[in-house]
Structure formats: structure tokens, C-alpha cells
C-alpha positions in Angstrom: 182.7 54.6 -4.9 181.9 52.3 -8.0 178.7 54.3 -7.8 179.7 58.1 -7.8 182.2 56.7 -10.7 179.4 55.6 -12.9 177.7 58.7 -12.4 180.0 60.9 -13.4 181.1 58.4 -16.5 177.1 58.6 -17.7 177.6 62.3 -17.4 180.6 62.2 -19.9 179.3 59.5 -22.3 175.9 61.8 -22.6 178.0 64.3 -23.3 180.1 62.9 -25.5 177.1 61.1 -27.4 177.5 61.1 -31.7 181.1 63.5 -31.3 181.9 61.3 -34.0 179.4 62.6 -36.7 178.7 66.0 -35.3 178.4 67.1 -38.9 176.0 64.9 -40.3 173.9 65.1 -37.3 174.0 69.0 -37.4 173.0 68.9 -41.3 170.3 66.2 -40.6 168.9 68.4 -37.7 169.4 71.6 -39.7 167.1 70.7 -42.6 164.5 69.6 -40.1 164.5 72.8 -38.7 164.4 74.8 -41.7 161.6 72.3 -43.3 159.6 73.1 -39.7 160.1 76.8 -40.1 158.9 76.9 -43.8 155.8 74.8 -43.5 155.4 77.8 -40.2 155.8 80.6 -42.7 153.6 79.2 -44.9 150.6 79.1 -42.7 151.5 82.7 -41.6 151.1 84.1 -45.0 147.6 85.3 -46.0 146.0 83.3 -48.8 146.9 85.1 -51.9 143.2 86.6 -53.5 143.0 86.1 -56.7 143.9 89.2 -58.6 141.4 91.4 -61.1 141.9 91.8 -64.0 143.1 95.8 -64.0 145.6 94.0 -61.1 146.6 91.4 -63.5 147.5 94.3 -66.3 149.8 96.3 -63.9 151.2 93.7 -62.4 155.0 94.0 -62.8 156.0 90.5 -61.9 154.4 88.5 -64.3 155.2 89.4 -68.4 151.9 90.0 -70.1 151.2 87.7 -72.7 
């Protein structure tokens, strides 16, 4: 009986395991996640070419100096 009573207990206290700080865990696991994904994306995007130089004149993003 002792047994099937310590079961069940592990059961809860896994369960039950850092309730106290659910928030900093969640943030702490959170930023891991979202470091993993970026470092991801940024092996999924294609190298950026270098652009010409009639590219480099049309280009809208960067202001011509």
C-alpha cells in the first residue's frame, strides 16, 4: 500500500515540479526557443549576392549617397 502511495505522490510532485516560478521558467524557455528558431531562419535564407551596381542605383531601401 506504501508502494501504490508513492507512486501516485511521484506522479503529483512531477507534475507539480517549478509551479512556483512558472513564469520565469516560461520566459527562460521562451527566449531559447525563439533564439533556436532564429539561428533556423537564418540558415534558411539564401545568402544575399552582392548587388550591381544598376541594382545598387534603384534600390529603394538604402538612401543614395
Amino acid at each position: 500500500m506504501l508502494k501504490r502511495f508513492l507512486a501516485k505522490w511521484r506522479i503529483w510532485e512531477e507534475a507539480l515540479t517549478g509551479i512556483d516560478d512558472l513564469r520565469g521558467n516560461q520566459l527562460l524557455s521562451l527566449e531559447q526557443r525563439v533564439r533556436q528558431i532564429e539561428q533556423q531562419l537564418a540558415q534558411l535564407q539564401p545568402k544575399r549576392r552582392s548587388e550591381t551596381e544598376i541594382e545598387q542605383l534603384l534600390s529603394l531601401d538604402k538612401p543614395k549617397v
